[in-house]
Backbone as CSV, one residue per row, in Angstrom:
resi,resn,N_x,N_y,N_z,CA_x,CA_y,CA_z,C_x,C_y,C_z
1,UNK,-87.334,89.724,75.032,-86.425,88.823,74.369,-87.207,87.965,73.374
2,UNK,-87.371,88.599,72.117,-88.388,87.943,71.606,-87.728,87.193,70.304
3,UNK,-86.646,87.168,70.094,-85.267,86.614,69.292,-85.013,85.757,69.989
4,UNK,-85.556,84.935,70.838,-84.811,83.510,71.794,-85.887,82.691,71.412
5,UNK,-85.293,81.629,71.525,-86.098,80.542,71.810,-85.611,79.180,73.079
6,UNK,-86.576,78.543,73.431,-86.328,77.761,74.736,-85.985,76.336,74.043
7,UNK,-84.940,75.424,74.009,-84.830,74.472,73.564,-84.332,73.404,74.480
8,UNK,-84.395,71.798,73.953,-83.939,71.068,75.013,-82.966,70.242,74.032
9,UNK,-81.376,69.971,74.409,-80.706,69.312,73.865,-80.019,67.834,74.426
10,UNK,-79.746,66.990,73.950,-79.855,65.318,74.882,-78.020,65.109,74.273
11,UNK,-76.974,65.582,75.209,-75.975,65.118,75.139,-75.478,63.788,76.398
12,UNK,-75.169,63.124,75.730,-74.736,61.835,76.753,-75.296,61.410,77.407
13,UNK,-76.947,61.133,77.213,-78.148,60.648,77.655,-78.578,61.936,78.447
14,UNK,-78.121,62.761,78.499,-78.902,64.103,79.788,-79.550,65.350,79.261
15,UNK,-80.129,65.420,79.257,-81.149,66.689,78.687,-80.483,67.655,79.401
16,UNK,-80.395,68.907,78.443,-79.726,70.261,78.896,-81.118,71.014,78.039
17,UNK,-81.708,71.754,79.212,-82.322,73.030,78.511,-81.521,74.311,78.450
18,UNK,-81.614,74.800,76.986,-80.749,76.031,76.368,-82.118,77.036,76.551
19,UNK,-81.612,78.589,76.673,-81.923,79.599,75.944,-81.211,80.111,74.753
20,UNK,-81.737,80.244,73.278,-80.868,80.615,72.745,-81.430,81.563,71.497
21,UNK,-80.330,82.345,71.091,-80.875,83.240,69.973,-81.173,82.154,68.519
22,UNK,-82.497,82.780,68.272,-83.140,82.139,67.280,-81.833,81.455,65.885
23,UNK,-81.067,82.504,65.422,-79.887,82.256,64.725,-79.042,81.275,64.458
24,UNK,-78.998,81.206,65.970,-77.740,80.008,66.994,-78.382,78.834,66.803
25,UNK,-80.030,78.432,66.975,-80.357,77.157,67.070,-79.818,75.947,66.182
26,UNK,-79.347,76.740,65.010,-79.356,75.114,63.711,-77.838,75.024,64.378
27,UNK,-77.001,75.467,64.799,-75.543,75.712,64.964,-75.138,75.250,66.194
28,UNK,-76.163,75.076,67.159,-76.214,74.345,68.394,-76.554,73.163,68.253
29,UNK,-77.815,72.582,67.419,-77.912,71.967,66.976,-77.525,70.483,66.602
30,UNK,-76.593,71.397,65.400,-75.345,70.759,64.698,-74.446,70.025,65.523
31,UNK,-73.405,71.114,66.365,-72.501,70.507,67.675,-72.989,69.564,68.569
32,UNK,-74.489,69.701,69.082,-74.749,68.446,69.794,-74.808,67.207,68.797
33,UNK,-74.763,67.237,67.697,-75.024,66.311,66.881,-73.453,65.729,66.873
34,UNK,-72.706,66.594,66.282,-71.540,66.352,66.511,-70.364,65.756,67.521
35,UNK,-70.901,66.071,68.579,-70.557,65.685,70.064,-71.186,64.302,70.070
36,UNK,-72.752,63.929,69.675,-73.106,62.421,69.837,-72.303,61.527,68.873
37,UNK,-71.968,61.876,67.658,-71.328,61.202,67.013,-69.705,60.803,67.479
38,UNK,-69.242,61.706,67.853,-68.054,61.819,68.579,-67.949,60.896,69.688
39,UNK,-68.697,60.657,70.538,-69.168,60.167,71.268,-69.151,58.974,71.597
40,UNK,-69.915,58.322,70.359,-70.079,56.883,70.028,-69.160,56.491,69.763
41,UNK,-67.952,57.279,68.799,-66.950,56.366,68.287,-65.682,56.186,69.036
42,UNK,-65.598,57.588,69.795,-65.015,57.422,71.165,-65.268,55.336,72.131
43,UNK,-66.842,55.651,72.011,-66.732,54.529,72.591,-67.258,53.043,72.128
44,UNK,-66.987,53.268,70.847,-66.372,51.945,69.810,-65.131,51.558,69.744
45,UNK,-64.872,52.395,69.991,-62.821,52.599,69.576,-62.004,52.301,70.710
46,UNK,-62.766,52.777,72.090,-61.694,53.037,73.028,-62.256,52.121,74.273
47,UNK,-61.834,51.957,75.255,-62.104,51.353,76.791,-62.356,52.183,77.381
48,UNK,-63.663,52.700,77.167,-63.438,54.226,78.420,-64.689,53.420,79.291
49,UNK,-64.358,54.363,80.779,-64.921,53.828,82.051,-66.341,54.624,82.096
50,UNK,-66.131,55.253,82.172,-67.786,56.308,82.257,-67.571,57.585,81.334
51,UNK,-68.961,58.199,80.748,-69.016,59.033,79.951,-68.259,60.363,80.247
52,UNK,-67.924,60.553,81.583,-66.904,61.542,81.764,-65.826,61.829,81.145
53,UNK,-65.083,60.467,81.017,-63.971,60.235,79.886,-64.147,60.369,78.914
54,UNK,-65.177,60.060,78.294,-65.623,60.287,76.541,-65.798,61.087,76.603
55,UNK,-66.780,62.613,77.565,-66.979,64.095,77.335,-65.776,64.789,77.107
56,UNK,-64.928,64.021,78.068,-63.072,64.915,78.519,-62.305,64.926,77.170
57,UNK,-62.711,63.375,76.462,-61.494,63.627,75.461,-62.685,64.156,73.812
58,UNK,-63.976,64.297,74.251,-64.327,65.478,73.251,-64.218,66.477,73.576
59,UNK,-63.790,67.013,74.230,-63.840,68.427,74.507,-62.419,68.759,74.265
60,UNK,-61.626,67.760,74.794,-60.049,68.321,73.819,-59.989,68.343,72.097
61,UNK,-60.444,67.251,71.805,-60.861,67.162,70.805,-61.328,68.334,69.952
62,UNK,-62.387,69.050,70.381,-63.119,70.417,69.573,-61.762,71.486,69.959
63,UNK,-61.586,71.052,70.938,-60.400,72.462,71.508,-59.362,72.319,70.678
64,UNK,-58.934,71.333,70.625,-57.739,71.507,70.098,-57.246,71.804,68.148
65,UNK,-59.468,71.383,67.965,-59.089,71.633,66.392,-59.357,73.176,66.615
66,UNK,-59.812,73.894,67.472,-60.364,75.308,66.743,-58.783,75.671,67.336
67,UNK,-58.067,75.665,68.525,-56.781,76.275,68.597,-55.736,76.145,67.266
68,UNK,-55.760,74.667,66.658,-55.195,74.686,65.541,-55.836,75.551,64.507
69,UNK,-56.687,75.181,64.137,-57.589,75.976,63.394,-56.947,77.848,63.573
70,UNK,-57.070,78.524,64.725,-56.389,79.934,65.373,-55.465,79.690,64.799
71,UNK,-54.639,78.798,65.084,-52.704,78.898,64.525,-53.044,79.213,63.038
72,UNK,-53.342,78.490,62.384,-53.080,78.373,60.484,-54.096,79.553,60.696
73,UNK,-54.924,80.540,61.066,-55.378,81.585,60.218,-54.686,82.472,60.633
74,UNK,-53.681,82.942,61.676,-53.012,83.529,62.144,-51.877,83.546,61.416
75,UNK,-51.005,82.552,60.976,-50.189,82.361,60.235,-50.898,82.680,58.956
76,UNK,-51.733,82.865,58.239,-51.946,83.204,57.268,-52.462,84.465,57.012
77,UNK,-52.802,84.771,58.011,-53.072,86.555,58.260,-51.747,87.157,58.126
78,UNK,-50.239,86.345,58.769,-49.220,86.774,58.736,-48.716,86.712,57.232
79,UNK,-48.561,86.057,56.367,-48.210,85.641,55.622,-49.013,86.561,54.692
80,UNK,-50.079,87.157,54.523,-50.921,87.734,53.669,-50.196,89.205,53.521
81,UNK,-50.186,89.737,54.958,-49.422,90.754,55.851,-47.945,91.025,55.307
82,UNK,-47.249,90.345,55.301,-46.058,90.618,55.057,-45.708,90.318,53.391
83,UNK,-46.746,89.637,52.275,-46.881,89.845,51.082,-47.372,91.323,50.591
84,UNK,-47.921,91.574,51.677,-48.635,93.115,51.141,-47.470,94.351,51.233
85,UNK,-47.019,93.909,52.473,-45.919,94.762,52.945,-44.913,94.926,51.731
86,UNK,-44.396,93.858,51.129,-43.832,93.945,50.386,-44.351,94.582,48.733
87,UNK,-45.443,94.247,48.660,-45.933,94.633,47.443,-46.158,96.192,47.834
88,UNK,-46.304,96.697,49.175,-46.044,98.511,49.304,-44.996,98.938,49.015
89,UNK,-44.029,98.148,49.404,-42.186,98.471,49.336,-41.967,98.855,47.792
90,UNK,-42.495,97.765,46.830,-42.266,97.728,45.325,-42.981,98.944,44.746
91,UNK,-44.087,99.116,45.321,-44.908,100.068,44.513,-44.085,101.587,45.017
92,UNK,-44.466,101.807,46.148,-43.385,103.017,46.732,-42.085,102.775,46.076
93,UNK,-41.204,102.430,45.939,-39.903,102.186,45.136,-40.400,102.734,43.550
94,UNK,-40.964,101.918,43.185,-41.444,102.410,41.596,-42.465,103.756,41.752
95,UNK,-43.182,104.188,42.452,-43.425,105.752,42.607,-42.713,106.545,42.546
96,UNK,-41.369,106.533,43.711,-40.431,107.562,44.075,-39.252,107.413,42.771
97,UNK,-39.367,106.414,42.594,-38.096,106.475,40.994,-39.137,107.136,39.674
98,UNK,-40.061,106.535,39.192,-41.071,107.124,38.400,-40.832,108.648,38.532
99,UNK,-41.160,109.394,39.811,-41.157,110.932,39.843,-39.875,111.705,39.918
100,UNK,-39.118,111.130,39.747,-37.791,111.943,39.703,-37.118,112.214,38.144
């Protein structure tokens, strides 16, 4: 496994050691970065009791943008989909009249 590397990441004061593909590191990275920032303002903003609560409502938080995130590309996969569909309908229509 010579594409890994051993790293240590510090979310919510606790060190987590990762294995991870060399690739992944800036991208893991990033999210713990993201998560501390999240984090803090969580608990600027809010009354929370222990960091459990601040992990709980980041983690809905990321969840709920990438599920949204799923909806609108899905809907736009649909929407791409059924423009095409139609632009086959037109072209087939103007083929089969063209050859007659």
């Amino acid at each position: 496994m010579k594409d890994v590397l051993k790293i240590k990441v510090s979310i919510a004061d606790r060190v987590y050691p990762l294995t991870v593909k060399v690739e992944e590191e800036e991208g893991i990275r990033m999210a713990v970065k993201k998560i501390d920032e999240l984090i803090k303002k969580f608990e600027q903003n809010y009354a929370v009791r222990d960091k459990q609560d601040v992990l709980a409502m980041c983690a809905l938080q990321f969840a709920s943008k990438l599920e949204i995130k799923n909806l609108y590309n899905e809907n736009e996969k649909l929407d791409a989909k059924n423009k095409l569909d139609k632009l086959n309908s037109l072209l087939d229509l103007h083929l089969t009249s063209s050859l007659k």
